[in-house]
N, C-alpha and C positions, 0 to 999 in steps of 0.2 A: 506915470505908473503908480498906482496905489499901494504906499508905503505897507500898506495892510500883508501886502504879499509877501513882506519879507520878514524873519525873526527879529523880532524887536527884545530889547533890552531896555532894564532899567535896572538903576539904583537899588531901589526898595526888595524886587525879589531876588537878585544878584544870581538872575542864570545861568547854567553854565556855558563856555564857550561855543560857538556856533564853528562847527569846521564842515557841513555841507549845506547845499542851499542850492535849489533846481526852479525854475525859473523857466517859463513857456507862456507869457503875456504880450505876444506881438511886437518886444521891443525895438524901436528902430536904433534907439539914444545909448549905452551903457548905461544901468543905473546906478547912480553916482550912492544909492542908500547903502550900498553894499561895502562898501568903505570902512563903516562902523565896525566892521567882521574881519577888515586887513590883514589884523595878526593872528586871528586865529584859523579860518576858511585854507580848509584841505584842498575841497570836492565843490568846484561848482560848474552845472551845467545851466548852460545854455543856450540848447537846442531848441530848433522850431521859434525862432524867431525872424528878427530883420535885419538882425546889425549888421556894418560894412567895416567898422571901425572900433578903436579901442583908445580910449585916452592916452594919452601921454605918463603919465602919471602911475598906470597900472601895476608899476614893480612894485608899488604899495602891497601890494598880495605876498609879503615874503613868506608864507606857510604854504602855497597853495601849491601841492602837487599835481592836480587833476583835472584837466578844464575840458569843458565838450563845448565846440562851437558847429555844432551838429544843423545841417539844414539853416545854415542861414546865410548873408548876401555877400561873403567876404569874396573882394579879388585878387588879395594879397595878402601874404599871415603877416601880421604885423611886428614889426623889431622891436618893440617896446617888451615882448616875450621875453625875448634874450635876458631883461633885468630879473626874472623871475625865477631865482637861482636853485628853486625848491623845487620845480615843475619838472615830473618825469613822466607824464603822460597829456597830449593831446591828439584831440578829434578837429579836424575841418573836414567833414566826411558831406558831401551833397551842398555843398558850394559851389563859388565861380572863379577859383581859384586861378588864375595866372602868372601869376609871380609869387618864386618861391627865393626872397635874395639870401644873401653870404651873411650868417652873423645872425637869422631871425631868432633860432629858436636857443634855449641852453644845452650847454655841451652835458649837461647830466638825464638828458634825453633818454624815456630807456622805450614807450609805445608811441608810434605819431601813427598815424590815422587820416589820409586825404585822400580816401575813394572817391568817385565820382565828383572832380575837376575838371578843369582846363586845362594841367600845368602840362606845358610842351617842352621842359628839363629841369632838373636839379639842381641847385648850386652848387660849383663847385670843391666848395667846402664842405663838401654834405660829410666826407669821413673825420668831420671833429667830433659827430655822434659816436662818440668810440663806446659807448656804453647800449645803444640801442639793440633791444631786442627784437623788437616787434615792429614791421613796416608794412601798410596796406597802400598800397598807389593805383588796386583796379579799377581802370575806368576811367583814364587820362589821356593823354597825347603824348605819350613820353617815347621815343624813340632813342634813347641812349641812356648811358647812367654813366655820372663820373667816376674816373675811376681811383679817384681817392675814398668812393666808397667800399674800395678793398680794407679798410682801415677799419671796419666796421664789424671789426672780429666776435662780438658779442651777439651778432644776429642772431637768432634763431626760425625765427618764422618772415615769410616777405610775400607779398601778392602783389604782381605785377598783371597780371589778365587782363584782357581788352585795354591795349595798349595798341602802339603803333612798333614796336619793336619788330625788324625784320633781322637781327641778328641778338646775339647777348657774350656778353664777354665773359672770357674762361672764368677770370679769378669771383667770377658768384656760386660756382658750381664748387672751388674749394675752400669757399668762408669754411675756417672749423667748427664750428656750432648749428649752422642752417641746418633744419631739417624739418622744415614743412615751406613746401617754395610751391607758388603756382603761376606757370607761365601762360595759360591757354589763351585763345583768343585775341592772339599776336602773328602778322604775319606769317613771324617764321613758326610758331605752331598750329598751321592750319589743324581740323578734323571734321571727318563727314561720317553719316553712318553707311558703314558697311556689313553692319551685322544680318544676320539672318531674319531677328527677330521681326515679325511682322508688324506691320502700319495698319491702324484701324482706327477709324472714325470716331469723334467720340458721341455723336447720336446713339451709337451702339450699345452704350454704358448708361447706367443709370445711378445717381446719385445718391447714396442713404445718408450719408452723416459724414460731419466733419469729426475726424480724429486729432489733428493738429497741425498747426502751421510751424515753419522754422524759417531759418533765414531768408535762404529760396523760393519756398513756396509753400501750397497749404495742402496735406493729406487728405484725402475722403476714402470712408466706406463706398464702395459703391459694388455692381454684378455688371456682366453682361446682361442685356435684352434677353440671352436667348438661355441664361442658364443661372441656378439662386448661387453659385457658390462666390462668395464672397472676393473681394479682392482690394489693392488699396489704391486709389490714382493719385496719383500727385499734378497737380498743376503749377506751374512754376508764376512767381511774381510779374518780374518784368524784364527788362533784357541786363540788367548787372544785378549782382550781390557783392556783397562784402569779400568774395572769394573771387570772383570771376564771373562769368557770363550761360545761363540758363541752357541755353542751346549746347554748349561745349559739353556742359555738366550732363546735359541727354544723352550726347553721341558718345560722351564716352563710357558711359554706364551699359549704351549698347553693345560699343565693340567690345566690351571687358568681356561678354559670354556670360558662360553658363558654369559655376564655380562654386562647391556644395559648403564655401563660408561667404558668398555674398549673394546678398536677396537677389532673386530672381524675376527679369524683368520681362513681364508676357508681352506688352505691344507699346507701341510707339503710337500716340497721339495724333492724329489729327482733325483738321473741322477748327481749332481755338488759333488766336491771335499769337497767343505764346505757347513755349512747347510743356508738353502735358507726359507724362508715361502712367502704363497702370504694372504694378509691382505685384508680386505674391502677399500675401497677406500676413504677415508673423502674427502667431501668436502672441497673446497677450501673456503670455508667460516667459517671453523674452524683456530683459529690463537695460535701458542704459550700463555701461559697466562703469563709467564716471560720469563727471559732470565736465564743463568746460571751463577751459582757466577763470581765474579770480584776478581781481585787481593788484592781489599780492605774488601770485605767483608767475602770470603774464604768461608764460606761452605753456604752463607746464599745467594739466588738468588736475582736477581734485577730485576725491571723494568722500562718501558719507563715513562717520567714523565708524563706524558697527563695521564694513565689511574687510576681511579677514579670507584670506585664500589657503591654500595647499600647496607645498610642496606640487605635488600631482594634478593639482588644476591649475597652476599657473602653466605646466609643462604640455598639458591640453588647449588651455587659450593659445599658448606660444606655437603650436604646432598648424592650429588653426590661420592663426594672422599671417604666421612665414608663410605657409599652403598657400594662401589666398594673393599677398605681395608678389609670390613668385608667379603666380598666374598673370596677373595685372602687369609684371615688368615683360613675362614671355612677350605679351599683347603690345608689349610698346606703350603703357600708358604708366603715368604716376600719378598715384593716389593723391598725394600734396597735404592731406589731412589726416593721417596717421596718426589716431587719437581715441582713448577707450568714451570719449563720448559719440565718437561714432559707431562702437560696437554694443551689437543687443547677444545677449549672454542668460541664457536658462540654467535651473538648478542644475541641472546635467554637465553644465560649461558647452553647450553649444552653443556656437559664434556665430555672427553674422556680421560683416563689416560693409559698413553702408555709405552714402553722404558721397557722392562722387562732383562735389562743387569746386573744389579746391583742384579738381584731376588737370591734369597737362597730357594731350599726344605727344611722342616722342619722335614720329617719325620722320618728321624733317627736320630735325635737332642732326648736330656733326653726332658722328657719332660715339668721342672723346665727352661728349656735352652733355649725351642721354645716359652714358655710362654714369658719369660724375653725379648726373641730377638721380638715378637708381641710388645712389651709395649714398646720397643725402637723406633718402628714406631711410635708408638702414640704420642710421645715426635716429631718426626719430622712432626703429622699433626699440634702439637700444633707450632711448628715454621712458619709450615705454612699456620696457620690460625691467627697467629700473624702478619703476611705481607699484607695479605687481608684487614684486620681489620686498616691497615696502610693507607692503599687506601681509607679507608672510605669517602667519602665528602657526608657534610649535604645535599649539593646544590643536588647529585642527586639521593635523597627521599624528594625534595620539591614538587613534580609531583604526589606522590604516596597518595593513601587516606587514607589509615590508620590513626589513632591520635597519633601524637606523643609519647602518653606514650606507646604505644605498642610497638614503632621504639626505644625506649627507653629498656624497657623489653627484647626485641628480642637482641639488643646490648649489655646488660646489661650481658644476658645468655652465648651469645661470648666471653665476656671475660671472665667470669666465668668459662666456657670451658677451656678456650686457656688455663690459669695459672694451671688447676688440670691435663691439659694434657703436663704440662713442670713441672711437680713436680721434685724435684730432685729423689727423691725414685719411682724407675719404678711399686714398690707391688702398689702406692697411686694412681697410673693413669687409667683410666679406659680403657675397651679394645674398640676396634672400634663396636663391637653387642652395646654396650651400649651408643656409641655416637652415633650411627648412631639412636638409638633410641628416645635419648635427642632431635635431630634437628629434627628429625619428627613431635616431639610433639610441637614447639618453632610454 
């Protein structure tokens, strides 16, 4: 490897510390240059390489928080990790993972990351991750989970999708913090479409422009053949995502309906190898209402600093999202991604909640199980009407006529909401029918 690739140091210009360093040169070997950087290296990836293996040696990285070993040849996460007592976040994500032993990784563990694996179980000991927030395992062979990963009370978000899972055990549905869980694509959550929407060809359509890709797949401008008005298709990547599985993410976007805060899907794909839908078109005067977690805050999304809500528009988003969850829970499915970067929001506050890749059917779930996995979303409107509520500035409801004690009342009732929808016991939380009914009445 050409030492050229990596920051060098010297004496004479006394730079300052290197704490990331990213790295995509085909490596097969570790390279041993990276040493030099031991005590100070945060953030190092690397992804898109060869490696199988990791030196002995490597607790040498005592700063290192962050590692991505993204897309490369490992078949076992190596216990040499463990020494690495700084590290709260890794990737073995599109690997050849099959063995996962007792002891790999550090117990200050808070993202791990091994989508698209081998691994056919867990280690035992998985609940000494008592700190972990964030668990991605779609796309494995996992068929059970230990159950000392009840221990693991810091959860908050978990992808389990395209799995071999023909059952799941209670105590996941009562983690106190979980609230973005995706099960689909698991035996026991079959789904098929049964919606109305119709199936069409995609020779039918015609292509204008690509508007954007995202995890899943890539958006296009495109019309019908036989009409100009616009519209937007998505085609999906390939058979997993990060969340779950393309196909599941279709049917259940289909059976959700027809729901005046979620994009509205005209036909169902086919003619392509992978599945395809064409959506209504939003306007471009619908924007992101966040962005997606950061490395600091891990499961909880951010925003741009400038924005700044209302009393009265948070009580209008609020009214929208409950509206929409309650539809989606009627239908028997869960959202799993309950997150202002999947809603598109106009000056107006008109919502649209999108992104149905994270979704679960519910209806082969006990139904003690679908109940529980319902109340775990509720836990994630209450986080994210906790972020809202953050945004609050007095300055703008200085314009508005109401009298203060109502602006008082109305925020009063917010938080009142927000903490009985972040209770830690998911039985105390109320379901979306009855939030959605509380913000009606406010």
């Amino acid at each position: 490897m050409p030492t050229s690739s990596l920051p060098s140091s010297t004496a004479e210009t006394s730079p300052a510390p290197v704490t990331r360093i990213k790295l995509a040169e085909g490596l097969s070997e570790f390279p041993v240059e990276l040493y030099q950087h031991a005590d100070t290296l945060e953030h190092l990836d690397l992804s898109d390489n060869q490696l199988s293996s990791l030196p002995a040696d490597f607790g040498r990285f005592v700063a290192l928080k962050r590692l991505f070993f993204t897309n490369n040849q490992f078949e076992y996460i190596p216990e040499v990790l463990a020494s690495c007592q700084s590290l709260t976040m890794v990737s073995f994500k599109g690997n050849q993972l099959t063995r996962f032993a007792e002891g790999s990784l550090p117990e200050e563990l808070e993202w791990l990351i091994l989508t698209d694996n081998k691994l056919s179980q867990l280690p035992e000991d998985f609940g000494r991750y008592r700190r972990l927030k964030k668990l991605a395992l779609s796309g494995n062979q996992l068929s059970s989970l230990p159950d000392s990963m009840a221990n693991c009370r810091e959860l908050g978000l978990a992808r389990l999708s395209l799995n071999r899972f023909e059952a799941f055990p209670n105590w996941l549905f009562a983690l106190p913090k979980l609230a973005w869980l995706a099960l689909g694509a698991n035996p026991a959550t079959p789904v098929s479409n049964h919606s109305s929407i119709p199936t069409q060809d995609i020779a039918n359509y015609l292509l204008d422009a690509e508007l954007g890709t995202g995890a899943s797949g890539t958006i296009y401008l495109a019309h019908h053949k036989d009409s100009t008005e616009p519209v937007a298709l998505k085609k999906f990547k390939g058979w997993l995502t990060s969340d779950g599985c393309p196909k599941d993410e279709l049917n259940n976007a289909l059976n959700a309906g027809l729901h005046p805060n979620l994009i509205p899907i005209v036909a169902n794909i086919s003619g392509l190898e992978l599945p395809a839908m064409v959506m209504q078109l939003i306007p471009n005067t619908f924007k992101s209402l966040g962005m997606p977690p950061s490395f600091a805050t891990i499961t909880r999304d951010t925003y741009k600093p400038e924005l700044t809500l209302s009393r009265a528009q948070i009580l209008t988003l609020a009214r929208q999202v409950s509206s929409a969850m309650a539809h989606l829970h009627g239908a028997q499915i869960c959202h799993g991604d309950l997150y202002s970067h999947n809603m598109l929001v106009n000056e107006a506050s008109e919502l649209y909640l999108g992104d149905f890749g994270a979704a679960t059917a519910l209806e082969s779930l006990p139904a003690h199980q679908a109940d529980g996995f319902k109340k775990l979303e509720v836990r994630a409107f209450g986080y994210w009407l906790d972020e809202m509520l953050s945004r609050l500035s007095p300055k703008a409801d200085s314009n508005r006529q109401e009298p203060e004690s109502d602006n008082e009342t109305s925020n009063d009732a917010l938080i009142t909401l927000r903490e009985q929808c972040l209770m830690p016991s998911a039985s105390l939380r109320p379901d979306f029918r009855q939030i959605s009914e509380r913000l009606q009445q406010l």
